[in-house]
N, C-alpha and C positions, 0 to 999 in steps of 0.2 A: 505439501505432502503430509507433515504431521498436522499445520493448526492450532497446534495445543491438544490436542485430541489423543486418546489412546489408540493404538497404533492396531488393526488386526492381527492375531496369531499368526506364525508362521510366514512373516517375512524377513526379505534379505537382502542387503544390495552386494554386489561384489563390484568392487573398487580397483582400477589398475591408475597406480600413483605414478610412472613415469620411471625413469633412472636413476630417483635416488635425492635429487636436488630440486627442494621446495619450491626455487622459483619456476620450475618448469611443469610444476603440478597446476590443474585444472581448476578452474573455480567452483566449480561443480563438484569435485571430487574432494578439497577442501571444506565444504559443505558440510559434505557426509559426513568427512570422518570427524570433525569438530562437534556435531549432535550426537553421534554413535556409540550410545552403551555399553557396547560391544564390539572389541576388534578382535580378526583373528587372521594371522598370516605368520611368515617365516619370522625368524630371529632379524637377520638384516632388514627386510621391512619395520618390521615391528621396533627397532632400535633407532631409524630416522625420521618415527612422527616428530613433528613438532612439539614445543611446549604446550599450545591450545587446543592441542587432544587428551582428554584425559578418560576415555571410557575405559573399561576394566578390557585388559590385553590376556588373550592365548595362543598359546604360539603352535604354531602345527600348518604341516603343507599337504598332510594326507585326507582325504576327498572323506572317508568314512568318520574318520576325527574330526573332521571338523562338523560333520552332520551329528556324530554324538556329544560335542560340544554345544552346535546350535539345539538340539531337544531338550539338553541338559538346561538350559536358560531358560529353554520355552516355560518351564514349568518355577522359574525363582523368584522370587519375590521382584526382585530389579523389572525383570519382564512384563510384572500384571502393573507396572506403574509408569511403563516409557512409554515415553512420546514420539518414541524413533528406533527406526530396525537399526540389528546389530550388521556389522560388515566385514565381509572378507575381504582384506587387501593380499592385492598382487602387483608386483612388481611388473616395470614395462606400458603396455596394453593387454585387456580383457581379452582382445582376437589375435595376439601373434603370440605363437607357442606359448598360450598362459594357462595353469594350473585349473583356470575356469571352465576348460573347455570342456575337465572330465568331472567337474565338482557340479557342473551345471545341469547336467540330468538328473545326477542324483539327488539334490534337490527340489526339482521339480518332480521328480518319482516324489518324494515324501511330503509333498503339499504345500511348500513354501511359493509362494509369490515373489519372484526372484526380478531384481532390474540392475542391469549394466551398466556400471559408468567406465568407457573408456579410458585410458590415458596416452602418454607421448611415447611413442618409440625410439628405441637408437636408433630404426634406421629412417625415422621421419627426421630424427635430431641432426643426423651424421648428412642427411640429401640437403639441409637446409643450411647447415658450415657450409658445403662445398659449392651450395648456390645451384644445387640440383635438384630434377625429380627423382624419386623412388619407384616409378610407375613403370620403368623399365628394369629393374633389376629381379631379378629371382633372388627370393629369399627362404633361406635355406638355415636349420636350426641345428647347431652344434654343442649345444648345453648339455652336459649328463648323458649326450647318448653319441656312439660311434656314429659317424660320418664317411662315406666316400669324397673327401675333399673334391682329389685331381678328376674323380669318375663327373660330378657335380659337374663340374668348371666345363669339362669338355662337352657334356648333355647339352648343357645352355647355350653353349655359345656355336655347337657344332649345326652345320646346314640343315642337318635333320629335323632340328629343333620346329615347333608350329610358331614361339615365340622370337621377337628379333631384341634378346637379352643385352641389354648395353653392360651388367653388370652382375655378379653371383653375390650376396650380401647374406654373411655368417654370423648367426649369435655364436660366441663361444662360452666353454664352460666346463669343469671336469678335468678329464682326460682331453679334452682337442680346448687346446687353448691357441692363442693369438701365434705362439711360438709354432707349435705341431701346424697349422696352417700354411706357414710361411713356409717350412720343413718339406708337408707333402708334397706340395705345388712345385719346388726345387727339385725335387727326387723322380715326378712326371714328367719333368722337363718342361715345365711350363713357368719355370725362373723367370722369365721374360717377359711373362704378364705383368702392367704395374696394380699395384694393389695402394689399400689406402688404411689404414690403420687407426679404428679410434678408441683412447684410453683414458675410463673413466670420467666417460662423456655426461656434459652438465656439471661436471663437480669443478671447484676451485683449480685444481692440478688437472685438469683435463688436454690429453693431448690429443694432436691427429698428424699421421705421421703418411707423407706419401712417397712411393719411388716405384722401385720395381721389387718384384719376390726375393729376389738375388741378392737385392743389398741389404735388407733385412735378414735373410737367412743369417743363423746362429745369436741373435737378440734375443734379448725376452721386455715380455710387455705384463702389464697387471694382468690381472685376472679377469678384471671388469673390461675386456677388452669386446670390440668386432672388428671383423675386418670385410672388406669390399675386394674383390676381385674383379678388377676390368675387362672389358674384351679387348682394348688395346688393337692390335694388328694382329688379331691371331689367327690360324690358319693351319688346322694342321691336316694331312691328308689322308692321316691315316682314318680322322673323324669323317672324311669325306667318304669313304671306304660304307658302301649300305650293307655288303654282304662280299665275300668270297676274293680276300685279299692275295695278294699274286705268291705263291708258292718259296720265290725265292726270298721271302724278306724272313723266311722262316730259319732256324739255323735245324739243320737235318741229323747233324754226329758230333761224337767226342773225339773224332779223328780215329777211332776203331770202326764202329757199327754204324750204318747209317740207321734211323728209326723210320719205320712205316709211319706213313702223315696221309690222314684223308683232303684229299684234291680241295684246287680252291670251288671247281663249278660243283663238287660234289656239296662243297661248305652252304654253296650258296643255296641248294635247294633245301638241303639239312632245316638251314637255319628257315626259312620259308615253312616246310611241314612240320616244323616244333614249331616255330612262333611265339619265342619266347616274350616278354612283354617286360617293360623297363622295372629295373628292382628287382625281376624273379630271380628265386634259388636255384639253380642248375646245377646238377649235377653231370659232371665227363666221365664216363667210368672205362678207363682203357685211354687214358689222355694221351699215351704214344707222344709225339714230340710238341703237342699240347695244343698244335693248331686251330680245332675245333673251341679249347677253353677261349683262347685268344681272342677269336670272331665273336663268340659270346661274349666275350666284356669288352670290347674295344668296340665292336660295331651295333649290340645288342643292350650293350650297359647292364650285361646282367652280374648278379653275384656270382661266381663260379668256381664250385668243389671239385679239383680234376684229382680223381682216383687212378693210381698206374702203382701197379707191385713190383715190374721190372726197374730196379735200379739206374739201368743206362736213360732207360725210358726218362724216369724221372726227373735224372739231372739234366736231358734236355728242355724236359716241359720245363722246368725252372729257370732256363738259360732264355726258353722265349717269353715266359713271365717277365723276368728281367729288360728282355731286349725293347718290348712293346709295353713296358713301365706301367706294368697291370698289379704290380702286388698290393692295391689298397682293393682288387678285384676279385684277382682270384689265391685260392687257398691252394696246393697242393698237398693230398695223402699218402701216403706211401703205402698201402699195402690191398690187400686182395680183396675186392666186395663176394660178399654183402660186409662180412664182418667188417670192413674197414668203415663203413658208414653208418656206424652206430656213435651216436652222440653229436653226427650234425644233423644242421637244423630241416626240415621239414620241405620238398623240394618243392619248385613248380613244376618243372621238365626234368628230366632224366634223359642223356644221350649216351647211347651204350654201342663204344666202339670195340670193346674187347670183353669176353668175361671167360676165356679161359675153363669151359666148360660149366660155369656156373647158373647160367644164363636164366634158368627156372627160379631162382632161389634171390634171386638178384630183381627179378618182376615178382617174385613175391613177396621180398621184404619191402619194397621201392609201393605196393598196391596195399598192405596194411601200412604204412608211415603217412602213405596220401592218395584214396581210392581216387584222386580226381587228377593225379599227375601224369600229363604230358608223357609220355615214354616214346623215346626212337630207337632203333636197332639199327644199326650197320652190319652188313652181311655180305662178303666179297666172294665164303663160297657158297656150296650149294648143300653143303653140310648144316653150317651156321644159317641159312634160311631157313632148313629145316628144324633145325633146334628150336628159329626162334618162334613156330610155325603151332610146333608142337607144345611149346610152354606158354602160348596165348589160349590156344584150347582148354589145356589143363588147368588154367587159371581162371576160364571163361569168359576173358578178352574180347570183344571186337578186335578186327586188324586191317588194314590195310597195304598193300606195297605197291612201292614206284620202282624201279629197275631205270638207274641212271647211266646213260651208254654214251661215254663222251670221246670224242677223237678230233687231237691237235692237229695241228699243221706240220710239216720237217719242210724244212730244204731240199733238194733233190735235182742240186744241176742248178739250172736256172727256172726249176718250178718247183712247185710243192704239191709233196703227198700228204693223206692225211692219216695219222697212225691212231690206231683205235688204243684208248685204255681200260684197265679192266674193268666191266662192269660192275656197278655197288646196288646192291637191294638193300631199300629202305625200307623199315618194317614199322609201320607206326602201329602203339595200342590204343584202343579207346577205352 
């Protein structure tokens, strides 16, 4: 590559060293950073070169610093006399959750000639301890940023899934460390999973620790930790559940008021004409005894903000939060939209089972926050269809509706009638 030769402007390599321990670095990548004028990466990279690196060291993980790092050279004396580009190190590899992914455009926006060298991953490190492949696990990145652990684990491994995930494989990092892992996955009730544990993989004191969730819960592990979640014998039904879970697994009162709950066959078509899509922000606005949030994150896997002002209301939604062990799912608000949904985040769908007369004001702050958001209405009478009729016009809405007319079975002797329930109109906007 160099030759002895001076090197064209406005090149760069970016280098991913591995986990930390030399001997698991690349020969290739050793290479580089031994001719390299120039390094730039974090303090912990930057601290475990070797001896026989000696280029001139800047420490920075941010994508525009390190671009006005690299101009800065372009133009220094050292630059008009090397023989070899300066390089980014990162830790890990280049292609799994690395720094490179957003530093890479923007040097190619600014004219550098950029090449990739690879490195070893934990979870290429941690498949090959255990005498496995990696080629079946989802991998899933908990460094520095929130996580749905238990929502993750049941995605992958639930029927639904298009993949046949033998394994969920976690960086951690931050706020969700090895410990919080072990934590959430005990608290969804999925203790039972075994998991596998590796700390401060590559290095001298390197461990890897295996059992089940349950006997590690209340440990703690380094920080440089990952962990594997198995599939194990798992099985849970409520992940088998596509849509419109049976009515009674719900809890309905506090032993005074029963709370109004939209039906499961209503749930199921609900969830059909919003079509939420995995990861979306949903909003429940009227969550009543929270039903509706539930199917949305248990069978939907979406985020979900259930809004309910009535008190009773809420401490039920809470109790079936609790029951269907959705709190890394869904949030609960307490009080009256619109004003209660100011300061979360930006929706996909909006399902509007209650709004208490507000109902205009609630499709108008919900169409400035996201002209492009999903909106459903529930409507049982013939008041509220029209409300929601007239503030699709006013707003200048497309709409549609479905009119869902369902009727169960009863006993009746030795046969059965069939009892109509009340009808629900579905007001979709476009």
């Amino acid at each position: 590559m160099s030759n002895g030769k001076v090197i064209p402007a406005k090149k760069c390599i970016l280098v991913g060293i591995g986990m930390g321990n030399w001997d698991t670095l690349t020969v290739a990548s050793y290479r580089h950073l031994e001719k390299s004028p120039l390094l730039i990466g974090s303090k912990r990279v930057l601290d475990s070169m070797p001896d026989t690196v000696h280029g001139l060291w800047k420490q920075s993980i941010n994508p525009e610093q390190i671009l006005e790092i690299l101009e800065k050279w372009q133009t220094s004396v050292e630059a008009k006399s090397a023989t070899f580009p300066p390089c980014v190190v990162f830790s890990g590899d280049t292609g799994f959750y690395s720094g490179s992914k957003k530093l890479l455009p923007i040097l190619e926006k600014n004219g550098y000639n950029v090449e990739v060298v690879p490195g070893i991953t934990s979870s290429q490190y941690l498949a090959a301890k255990m005498h496995q492949s990696w080629q079946d696990w989802c991998l899933k990145s908990a460094h520095g940023i929130d996580c749905d652990i238990a929502g993750t684990v049941r995605k992958a491994f639930s029927v639904q899934s298009p993949h046949d995930y033998k394994g969920v494989f976690f960086l951690t990092g931050g706020k969700i460390s090895a410990d919080v892992v072990i934590s959430r996955l005990c608290m969804e009730e999925l203790g039972d999973l075994p998991v596998v544990i590796g700390e401060k993989l590559s290095y001298k004191d390197e461990k890897i620790y295996r059992g089940s969730a349950e006997e590690f819960l209340g440990q703690s592990f380094k920080s440089l930790s990952v962990v594997l979640v198995e599939r194990g014998t798992y099985l849970d039904e409520a992940d088998r559940t596509l849509s419109g879970i049976d009515d009674t697994a719900f809890i309905r009162s506090t032993g005074e008021k029963v709370v109004p709950m939209t039906k499961s066959e209503v749930r199921a078509v609900l969830l059909s004409k919003l079509n939420p899509k995995y990861g979306d922000v949903v909003f429940d606005i009227g969550s009543g005894s929270g039903s509706v949030s539930v199917e949305l994150a248990v069978c939907a896997y979406c985020k979900v903000f259930a809004i309910e002002k009535n008190p009773e209301a809420a401490q039920i939604t809470r109790k079936n939060i609790a029951k269907f062990h959705s709190s890394d799912k869904i949030t609960l608000i307490e009080g009256e939209a619109p004003s209660a949904l100011k300061g979360l985040p930006c929706p996909n769908a909006v399902f509007i089972g209650g709004s208490d007369g507000n109902l205009f004001e609630i499709i108008k702050y919900i169409r400035k926050k996201n002209k492009d958001c999903k909106i459903l209405i529930s409507a049982v009478t013939t008041e509220t269809l029209t409300e929601a009729i007239f503030a699709a016009k006013k707003i200048g809405c497309r709409y549609d509706i479905t009119e869902v007319a369902i009727a169960r079975s009863r006993e009746a002797g030795s046969h059965h009638l069939m009892t109509a329930q009340n009808p629900v109109s579905l007001i979709r906007l476009f």
